[in-house]
Backbone as a ProteinNet text record, in pm:
[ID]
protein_1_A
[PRIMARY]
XXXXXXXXXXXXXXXXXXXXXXXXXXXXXXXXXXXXXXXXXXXXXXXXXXXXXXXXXXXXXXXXXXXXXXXXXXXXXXXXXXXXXXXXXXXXXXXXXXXXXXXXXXXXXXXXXXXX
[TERTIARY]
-190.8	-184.8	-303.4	-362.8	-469.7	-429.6	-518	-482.4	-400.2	-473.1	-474.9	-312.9	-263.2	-135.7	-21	-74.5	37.2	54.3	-62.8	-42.4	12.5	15.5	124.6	227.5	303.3	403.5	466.1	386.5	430.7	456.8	391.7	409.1	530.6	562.1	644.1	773.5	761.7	928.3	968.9	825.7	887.2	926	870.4	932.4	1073.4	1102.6	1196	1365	1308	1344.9	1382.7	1272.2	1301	1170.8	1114	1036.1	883.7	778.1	694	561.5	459.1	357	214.5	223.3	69.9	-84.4	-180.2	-292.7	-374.3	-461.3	-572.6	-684.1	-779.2	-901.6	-962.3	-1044.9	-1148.8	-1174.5	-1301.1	-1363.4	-1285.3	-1174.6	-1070.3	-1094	-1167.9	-1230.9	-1073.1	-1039.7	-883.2	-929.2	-1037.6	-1060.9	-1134.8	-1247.9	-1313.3	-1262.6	-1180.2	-1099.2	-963.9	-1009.6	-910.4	-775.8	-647.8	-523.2	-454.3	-480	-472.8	-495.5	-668.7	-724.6	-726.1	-760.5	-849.7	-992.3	-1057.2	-1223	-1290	-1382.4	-1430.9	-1548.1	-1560.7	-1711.9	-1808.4	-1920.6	-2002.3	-2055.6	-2011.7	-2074.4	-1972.7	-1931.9	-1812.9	-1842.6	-1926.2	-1961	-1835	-1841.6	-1709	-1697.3	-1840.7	-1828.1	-1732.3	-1708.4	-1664	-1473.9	-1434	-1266.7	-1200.8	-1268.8	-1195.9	-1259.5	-1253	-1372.1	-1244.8	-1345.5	-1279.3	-1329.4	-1269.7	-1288.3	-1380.3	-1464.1	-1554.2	-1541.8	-1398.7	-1347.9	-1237.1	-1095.6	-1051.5	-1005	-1113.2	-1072.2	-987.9	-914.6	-848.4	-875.6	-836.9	-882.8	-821.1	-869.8	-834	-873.8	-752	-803.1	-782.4	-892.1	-924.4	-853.5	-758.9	-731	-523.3	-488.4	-384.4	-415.2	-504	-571.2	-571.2	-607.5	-662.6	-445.7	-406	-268.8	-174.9	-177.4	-169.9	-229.4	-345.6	-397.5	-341.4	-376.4	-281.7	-109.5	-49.9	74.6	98.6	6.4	26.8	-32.8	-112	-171.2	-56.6	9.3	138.1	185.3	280.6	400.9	389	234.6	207.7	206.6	138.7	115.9	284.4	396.1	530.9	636.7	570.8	727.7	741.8	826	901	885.2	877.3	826.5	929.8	1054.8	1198.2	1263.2	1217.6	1315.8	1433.5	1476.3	1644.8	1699.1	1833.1	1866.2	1851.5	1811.2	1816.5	1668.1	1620.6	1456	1355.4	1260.2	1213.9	1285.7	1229.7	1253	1400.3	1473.2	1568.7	1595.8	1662.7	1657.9	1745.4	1764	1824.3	1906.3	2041.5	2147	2180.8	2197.2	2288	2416.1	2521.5	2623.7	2724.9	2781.5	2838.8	2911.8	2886.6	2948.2	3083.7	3186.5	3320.2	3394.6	3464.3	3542.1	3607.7	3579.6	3727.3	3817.5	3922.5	4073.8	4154.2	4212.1	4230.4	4378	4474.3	4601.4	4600.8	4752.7	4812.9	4875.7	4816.3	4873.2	5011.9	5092.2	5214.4	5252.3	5144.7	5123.5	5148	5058	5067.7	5182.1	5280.5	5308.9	5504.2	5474.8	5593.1	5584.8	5433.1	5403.6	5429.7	5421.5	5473.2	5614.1	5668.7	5804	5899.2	5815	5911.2	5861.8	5725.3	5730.9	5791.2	5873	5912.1	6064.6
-1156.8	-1203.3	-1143.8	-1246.2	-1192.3	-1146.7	-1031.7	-938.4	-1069.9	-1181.6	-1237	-1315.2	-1321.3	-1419.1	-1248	-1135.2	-1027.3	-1035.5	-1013.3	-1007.9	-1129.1	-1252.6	-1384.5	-1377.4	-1262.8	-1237.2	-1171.3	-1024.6	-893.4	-986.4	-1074.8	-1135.7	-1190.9	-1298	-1403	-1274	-1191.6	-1120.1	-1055.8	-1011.3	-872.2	-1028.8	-1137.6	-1213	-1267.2	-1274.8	-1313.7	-1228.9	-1085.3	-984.7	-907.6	-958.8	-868.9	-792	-729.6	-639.2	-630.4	-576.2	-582.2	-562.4	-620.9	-578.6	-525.8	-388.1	-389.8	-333.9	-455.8	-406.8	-332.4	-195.2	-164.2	-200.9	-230.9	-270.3	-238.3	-326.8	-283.8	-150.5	-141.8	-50.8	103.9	101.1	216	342.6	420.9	549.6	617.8	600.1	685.9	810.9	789.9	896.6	969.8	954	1051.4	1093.7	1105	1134.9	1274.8	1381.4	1481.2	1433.9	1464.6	1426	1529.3	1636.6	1767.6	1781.8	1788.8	1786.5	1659.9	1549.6	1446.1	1407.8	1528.1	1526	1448.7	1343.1	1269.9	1302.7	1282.4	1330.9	1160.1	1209.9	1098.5	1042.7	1058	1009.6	1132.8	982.8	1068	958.9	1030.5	938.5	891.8	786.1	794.4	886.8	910.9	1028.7	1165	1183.7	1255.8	1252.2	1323.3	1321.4	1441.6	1580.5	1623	1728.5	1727.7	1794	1846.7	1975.9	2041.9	1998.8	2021.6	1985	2094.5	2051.7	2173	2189.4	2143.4	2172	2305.3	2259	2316.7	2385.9	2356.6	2443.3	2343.9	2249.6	2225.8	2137.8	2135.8	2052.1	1977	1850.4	1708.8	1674.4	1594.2	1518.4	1388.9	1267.2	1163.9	1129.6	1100.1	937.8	1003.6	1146.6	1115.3	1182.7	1228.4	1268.3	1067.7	975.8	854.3	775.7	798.3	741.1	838.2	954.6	1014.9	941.4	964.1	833	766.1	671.3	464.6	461.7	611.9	620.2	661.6	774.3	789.5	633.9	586.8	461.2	343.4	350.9	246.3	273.8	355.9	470.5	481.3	485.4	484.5	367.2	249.8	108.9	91.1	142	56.5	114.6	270.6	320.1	278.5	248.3	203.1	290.3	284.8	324.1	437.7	340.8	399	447.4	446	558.1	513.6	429.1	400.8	298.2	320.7	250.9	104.1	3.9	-113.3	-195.1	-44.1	-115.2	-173.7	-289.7	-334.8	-433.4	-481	-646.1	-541.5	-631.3	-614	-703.2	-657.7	-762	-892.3	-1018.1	-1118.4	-1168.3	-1120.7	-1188.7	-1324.7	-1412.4	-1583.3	-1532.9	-1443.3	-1401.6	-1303.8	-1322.1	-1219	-1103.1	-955.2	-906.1	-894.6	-837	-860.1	-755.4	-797.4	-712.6	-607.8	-454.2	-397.4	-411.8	-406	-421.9	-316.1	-307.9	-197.7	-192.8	-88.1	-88.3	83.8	59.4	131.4	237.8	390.4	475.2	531.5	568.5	598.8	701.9	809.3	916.7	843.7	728.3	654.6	606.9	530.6	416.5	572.5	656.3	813.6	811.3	801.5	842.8	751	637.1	484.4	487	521.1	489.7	628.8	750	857.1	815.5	743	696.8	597.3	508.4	378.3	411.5
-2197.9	-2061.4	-1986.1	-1922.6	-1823.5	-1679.5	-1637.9	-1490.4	-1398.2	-1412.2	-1283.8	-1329.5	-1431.4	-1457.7	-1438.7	-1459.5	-1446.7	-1302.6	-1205.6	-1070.9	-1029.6	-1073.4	-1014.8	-1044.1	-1191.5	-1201.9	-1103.6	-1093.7	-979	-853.8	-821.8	-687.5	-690.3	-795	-779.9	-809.3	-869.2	-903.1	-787.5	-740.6	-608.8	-480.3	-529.1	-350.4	-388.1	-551.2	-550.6	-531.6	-559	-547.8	-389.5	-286.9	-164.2	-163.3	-258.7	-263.1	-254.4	-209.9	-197.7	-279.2	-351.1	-375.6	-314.3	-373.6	-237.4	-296.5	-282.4	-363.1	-299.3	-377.7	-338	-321.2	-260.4	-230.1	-384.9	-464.2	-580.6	-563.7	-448.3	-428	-383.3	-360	-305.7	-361.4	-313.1	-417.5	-451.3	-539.3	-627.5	-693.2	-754.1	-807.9	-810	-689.9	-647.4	-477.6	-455.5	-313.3	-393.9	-377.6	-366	-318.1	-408.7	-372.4	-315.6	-336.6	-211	-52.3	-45.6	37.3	142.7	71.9	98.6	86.5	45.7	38.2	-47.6	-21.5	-84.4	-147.4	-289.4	-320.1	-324.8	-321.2	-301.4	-418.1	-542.5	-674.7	-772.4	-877.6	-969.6	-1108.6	-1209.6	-1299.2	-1400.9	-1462.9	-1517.9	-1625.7	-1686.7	-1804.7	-1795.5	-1635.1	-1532.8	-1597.2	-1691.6	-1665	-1614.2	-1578.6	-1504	-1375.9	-1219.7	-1170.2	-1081.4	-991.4	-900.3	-792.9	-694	-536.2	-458	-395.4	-325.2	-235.5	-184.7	-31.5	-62	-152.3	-137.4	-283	-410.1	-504.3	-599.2	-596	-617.3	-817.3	-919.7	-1029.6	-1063.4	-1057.1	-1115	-1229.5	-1293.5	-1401.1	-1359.7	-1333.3	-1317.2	-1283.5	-1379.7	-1395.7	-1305.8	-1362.1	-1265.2	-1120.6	-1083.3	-946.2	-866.7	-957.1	-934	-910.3	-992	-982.8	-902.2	-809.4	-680.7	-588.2	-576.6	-422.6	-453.7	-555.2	-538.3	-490.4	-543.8	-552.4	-344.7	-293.6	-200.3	-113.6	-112.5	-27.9	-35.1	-128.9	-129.4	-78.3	-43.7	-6.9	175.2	165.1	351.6	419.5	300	344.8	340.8	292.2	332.6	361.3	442.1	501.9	615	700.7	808.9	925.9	1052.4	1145.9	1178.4	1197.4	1232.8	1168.4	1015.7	918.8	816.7	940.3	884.7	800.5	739.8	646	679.1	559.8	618.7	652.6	695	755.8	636.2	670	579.5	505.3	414.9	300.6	223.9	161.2	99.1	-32.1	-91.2	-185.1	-141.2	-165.5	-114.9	-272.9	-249.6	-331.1	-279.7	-402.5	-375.5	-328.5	-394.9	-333.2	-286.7	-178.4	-116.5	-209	-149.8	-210.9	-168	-294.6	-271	-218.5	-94.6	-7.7	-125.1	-41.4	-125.6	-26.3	-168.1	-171	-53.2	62.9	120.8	140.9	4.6	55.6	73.5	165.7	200.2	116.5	72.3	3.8	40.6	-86	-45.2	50.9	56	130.2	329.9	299.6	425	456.9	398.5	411.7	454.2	367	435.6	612.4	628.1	783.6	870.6	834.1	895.9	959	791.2	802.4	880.6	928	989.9	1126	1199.5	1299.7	1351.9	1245.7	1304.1	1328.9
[MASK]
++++++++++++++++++++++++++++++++++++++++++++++++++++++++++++++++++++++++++++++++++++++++++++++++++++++++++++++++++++

């Protein structure tokens, strides 16, 4: 399967789903942007798999320093302003879910019957 038929999948499942897909820009420096800090270096060859940060010390290895940003840039692109349960896409079921059943425990039904 080619990139471009996986990403019409991811699309078509997450809309059918409720859920969202969210792409990074090509160019989105992932792996030369400190996942600590934030500090960007200005040239990161790919020969490059694991460097330290000259801001704050910090050592990366590429590629999961690179899947931290993408992981944090999603995460910001789709939290909710207000927090709360509910907020945002949901998934959309065909059908209702089913009432529970709500009886009366015997414990209850003692307290009923010494008030009545």
């Amino acid at each position: 399967m080619g990139f471009f038929e996986f990403r019409r999948q991811l699309d078509y499942k997450a809309l059918m789903r409720g859920g969202q897909v969210i792409v990074a820009d090509r160019w989105y420096p992932s792996s030369k942007t400190c996942s600590g800090c934030g500090h960007q270096l200005d040239q990161l060859p790919l020969s490059v798999r694991e460097w330290t940060c000259p801001h704050c010390g910090a050592v990366h290895d590429r590629d999961v320093n690179a899947a931290v940003n993408l992981k944090n840039m999603a995460v910001s692109s789709t939290v909710s302003a207000c927090g709360e349960e509910g907020a945002g896409l949901r998934r959309k079921t065909k059908t209702k879910p089913a009432s529970a059943k709500q009886e009366v425990s015997s414990a209850d039904r003692g307290i009923r019957r010494a008030a009545a």
